[in-house]
One Martini backbone bead per residue (centre of mass of N, CA, C, O) as a GRO file, in nm:
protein
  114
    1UNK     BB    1   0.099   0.028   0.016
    2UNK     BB    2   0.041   0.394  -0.001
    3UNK     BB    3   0.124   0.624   0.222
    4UNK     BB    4   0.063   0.876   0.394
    5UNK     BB    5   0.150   1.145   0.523
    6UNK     BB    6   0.082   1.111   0.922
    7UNK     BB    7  -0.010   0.868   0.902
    8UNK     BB    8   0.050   0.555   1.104
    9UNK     BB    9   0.187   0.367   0.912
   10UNK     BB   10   0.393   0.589   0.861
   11UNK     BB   11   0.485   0.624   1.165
   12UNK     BB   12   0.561   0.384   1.142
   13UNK     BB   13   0.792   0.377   0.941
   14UNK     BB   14   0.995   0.548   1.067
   15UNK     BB   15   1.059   0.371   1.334
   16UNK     BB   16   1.167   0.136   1.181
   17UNK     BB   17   1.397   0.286   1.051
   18UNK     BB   18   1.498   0.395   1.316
   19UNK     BB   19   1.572   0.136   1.449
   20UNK     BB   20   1.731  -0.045   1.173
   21UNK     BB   21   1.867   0.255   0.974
   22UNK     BB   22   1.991   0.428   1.196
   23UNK     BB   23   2.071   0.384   1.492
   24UNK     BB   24   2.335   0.168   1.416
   25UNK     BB   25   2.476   0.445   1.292
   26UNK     BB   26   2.375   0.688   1.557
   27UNK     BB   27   2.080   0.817   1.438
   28UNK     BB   28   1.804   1.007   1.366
   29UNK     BB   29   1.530   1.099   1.274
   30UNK     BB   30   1.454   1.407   1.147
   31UNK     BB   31   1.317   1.666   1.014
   32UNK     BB   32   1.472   1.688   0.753
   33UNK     BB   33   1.356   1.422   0.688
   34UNK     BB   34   1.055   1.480   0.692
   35UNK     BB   35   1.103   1.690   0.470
   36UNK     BB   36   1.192   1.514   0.248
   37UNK     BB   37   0.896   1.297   0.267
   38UNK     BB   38   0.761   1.559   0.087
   39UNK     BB   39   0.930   1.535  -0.207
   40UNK     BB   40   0.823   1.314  -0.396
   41UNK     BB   41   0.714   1.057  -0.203
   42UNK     BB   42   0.694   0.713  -0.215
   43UNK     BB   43   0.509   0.520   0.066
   44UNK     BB   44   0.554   0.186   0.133
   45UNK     BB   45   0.339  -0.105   0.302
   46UNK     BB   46   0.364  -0.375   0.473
   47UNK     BB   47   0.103  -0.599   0.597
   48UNK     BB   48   0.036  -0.774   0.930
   49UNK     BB   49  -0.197  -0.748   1.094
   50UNK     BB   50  -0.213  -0.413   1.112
   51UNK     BB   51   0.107  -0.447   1.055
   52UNK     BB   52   0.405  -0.258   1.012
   53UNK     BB   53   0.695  -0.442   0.846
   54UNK     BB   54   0.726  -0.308   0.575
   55UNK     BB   55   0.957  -0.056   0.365
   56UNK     BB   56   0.934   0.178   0.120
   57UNK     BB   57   1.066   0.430  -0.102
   58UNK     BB   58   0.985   0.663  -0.405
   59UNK     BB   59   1.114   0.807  -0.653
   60UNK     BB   60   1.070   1.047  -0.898
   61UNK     BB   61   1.300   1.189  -1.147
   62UNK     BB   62   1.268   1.127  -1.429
   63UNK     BB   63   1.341   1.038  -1.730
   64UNK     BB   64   1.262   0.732  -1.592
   65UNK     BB   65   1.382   0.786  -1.295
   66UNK     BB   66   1.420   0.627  -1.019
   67UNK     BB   67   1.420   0.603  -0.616
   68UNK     BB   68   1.545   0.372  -0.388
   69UNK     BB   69   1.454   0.372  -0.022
   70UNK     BB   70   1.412   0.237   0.294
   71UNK     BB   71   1.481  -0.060   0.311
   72UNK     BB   72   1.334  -0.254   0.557
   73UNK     BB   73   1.225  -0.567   0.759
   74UNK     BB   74   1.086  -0.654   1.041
   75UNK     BB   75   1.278  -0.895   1.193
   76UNK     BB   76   1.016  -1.109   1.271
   77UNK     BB   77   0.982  -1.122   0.936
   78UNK     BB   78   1.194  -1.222   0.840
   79UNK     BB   79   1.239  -1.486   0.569
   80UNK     BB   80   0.923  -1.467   0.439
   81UNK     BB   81   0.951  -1.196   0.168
   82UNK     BB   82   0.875  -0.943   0.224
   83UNK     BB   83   1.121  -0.789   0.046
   84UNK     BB   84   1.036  -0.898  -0.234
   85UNK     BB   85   0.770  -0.783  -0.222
   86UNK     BB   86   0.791  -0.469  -0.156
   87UNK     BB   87   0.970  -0.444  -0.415
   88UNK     BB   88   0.750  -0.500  -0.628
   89UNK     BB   89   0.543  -0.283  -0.548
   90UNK     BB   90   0.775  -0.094  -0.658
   91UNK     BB   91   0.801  -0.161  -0.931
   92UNK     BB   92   0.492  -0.104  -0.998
   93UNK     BB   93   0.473   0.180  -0.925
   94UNK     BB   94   0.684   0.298  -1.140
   95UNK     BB   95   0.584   0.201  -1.376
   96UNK     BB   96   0.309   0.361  -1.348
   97UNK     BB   97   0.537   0.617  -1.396
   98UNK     BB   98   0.771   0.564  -1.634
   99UNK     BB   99   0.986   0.340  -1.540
  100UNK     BB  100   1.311   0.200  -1.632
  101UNK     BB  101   1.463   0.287  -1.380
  102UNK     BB  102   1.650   0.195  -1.086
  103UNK     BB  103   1.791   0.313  -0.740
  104UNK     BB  104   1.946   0.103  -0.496
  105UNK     BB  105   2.073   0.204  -0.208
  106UNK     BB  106   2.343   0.102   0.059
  107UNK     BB  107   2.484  -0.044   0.321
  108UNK     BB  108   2.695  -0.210   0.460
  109UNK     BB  109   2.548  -0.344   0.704
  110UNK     BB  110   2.353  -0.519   0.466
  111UNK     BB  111   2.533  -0.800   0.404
  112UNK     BB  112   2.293  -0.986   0.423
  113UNK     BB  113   2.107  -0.867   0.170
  114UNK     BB  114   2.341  -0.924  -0.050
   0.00000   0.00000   0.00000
C-alpha cells in the first residue's frame, strides 16, 4: 500500500526505519529527514494484521529513472518474502509512473541482505 504522510501506517514506518536503518548507524530521523519525505516520495508499506512490518520509498526522478531509499523488513518477519514483496510493489508503484530504471542504494552494514 502507499502510505499518506502523517498517517498512522506512515509513523509506523519512521520507527521501523528509525531503528532498523537509522539507530545502528548513531542516527535518529531528524525534521529535516521528514521534510524530505515530503518532497514527492512514494512511501509504500507491507502490513500483516494491521501492522506494518516492511516498507520501502519510491522517488521519481523523471526521465525514466526513479531512485528507492529505506527499504526494510521488521526483524521477526524477516526470512518470509516480505522484503521481495515490498521491492516487487515498489517496482510496479515506479512502472504505473513510466519508471523504467531505479536505483536502489544500501549500507554497508546491510551485507546479510546482499
Amino acid at each position: 500500500m502507499v502510505m499518506d504522510l502523517g498517517s498512522g501506517y506512515y509513523e509506523e514506518s519512521l520507527g521501523l526505519r528509525d531503528r532498523e536503518l537509522r539507530w545502528p548507524l548513531g542516527l535518529a530521523i531528524s525534521d529535516e529527514d521528514r521534510a524530505m519525505d515530503c518532497g514527492g516520495w512514494r512511501h509504500c508499506g507491507g502490513i500483516v494484521e494491521g501492522r506494518l512490518v516492511a516498507c520501502a520509498s519510491l522517488w521519481d526522478r523523471g526521465f525514466g529513472r526513479a531512485q528507492i531509499k529505506q527499504v526494510v523488513v521488521d526483524p521477526g518477519y524477516r526470512g518470509q518474502g516480505l522484503g521481495c514483496g515490498i521491492m516487487a510493489y515498489v517496482e510496479e508503484q515506479a512502472r504505473a509512473l513510466g519508471v523504467e530504471r531505479g536505483l536502489c542504494a544500501c549500507q554497508a552494514l546491510c551485507g546479510e541482505f546482499l
